[in-house]
N, C-alpha and C positions, 0 to 999 in steps of 0.2 A: 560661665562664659557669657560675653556681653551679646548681646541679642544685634540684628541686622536694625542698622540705621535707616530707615525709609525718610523720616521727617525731621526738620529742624522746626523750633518752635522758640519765638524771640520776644521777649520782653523788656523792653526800653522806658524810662523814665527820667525825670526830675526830681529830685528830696529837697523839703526846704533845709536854708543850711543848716541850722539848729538842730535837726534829726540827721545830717549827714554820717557822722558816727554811730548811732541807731541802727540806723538802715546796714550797714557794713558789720554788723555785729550781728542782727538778728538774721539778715539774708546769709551769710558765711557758718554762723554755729545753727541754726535752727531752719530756714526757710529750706536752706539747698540741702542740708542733710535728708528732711525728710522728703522733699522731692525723688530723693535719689530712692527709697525706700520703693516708691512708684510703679509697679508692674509696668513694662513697655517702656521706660526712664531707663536710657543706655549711658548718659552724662547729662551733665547740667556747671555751664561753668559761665565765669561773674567777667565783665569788662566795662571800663572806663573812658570813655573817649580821649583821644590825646592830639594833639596837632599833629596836621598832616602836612607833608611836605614832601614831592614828588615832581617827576621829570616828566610831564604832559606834551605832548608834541616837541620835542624840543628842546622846552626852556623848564627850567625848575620852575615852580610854584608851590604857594602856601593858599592851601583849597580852606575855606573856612563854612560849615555847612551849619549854616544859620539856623536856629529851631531845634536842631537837633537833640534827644535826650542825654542826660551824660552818662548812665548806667546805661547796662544791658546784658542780660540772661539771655543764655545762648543751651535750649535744649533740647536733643540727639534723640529723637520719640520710635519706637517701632511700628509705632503707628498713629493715626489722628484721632482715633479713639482713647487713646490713653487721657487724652484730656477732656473728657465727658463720662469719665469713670469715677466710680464712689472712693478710691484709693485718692486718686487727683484732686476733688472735691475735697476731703477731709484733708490734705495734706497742708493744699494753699490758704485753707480755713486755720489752720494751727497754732499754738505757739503766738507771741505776740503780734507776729506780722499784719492780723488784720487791722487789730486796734491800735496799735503804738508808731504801726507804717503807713499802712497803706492811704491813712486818711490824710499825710502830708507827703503825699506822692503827685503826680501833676505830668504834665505833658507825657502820659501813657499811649505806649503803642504796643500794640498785640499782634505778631503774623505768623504765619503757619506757611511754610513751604514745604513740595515736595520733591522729592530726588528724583533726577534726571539718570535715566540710568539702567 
């Protein structure tokens, strides 16, 4: 049984294009599997940015949010400890992602929220 969600935990970036197929290969068979391995790791799942386009006071609008990264990891933690754990350490250490990814990675962002509730 999946454990209670207290935290979400987001990781957003850029890949150069060159490694964009890379990145989707080693994040989807290696990075997220063994995240999911993770003590206190409930889910862990991958998004793309996509044009927005919505009815804002009114009128339709196309929002375009400048800077923005175009990945993002979206993971469901039991807790905020899970990511200062030797499981967590060793997992995002793994497998090719440090050397083959992470060093053409770029406009990273890290956030940690917690549940209202």
């Amino acid at each position: 049984m999946a454990g209670k969600v207290n935290y979400i935990f987001t990781v957003s970036m850029d890949v150069d294009a060159d490694k964009e197929a890379l990145l989707n290969d080693v994040y989807d068979n290696e990075h997220i599997p063994l995240i999911l391995k993770v003590p206190g790791v409930v889910s862990a799942k991958r998004y793309k940015v996509s044009p927005l386009t919505m009815i804002l006071g009114g009128e339709r609008k196309t929002i375009v949010m400048e800077g923005e990264p175009a990945y993002m990891a979206v993971y469901e933690l039991e807790s905020a400890d899970v990511l200062v754990s030797e499981a967590w350490a060793n997992a995002v250490d793994a497998g090719r992602w440090p050397t083959q990814v992470r060093p053409f990675t770029r406009n990273r962002r890290h956030v940690l929220r917690k549940m209202l509730g």
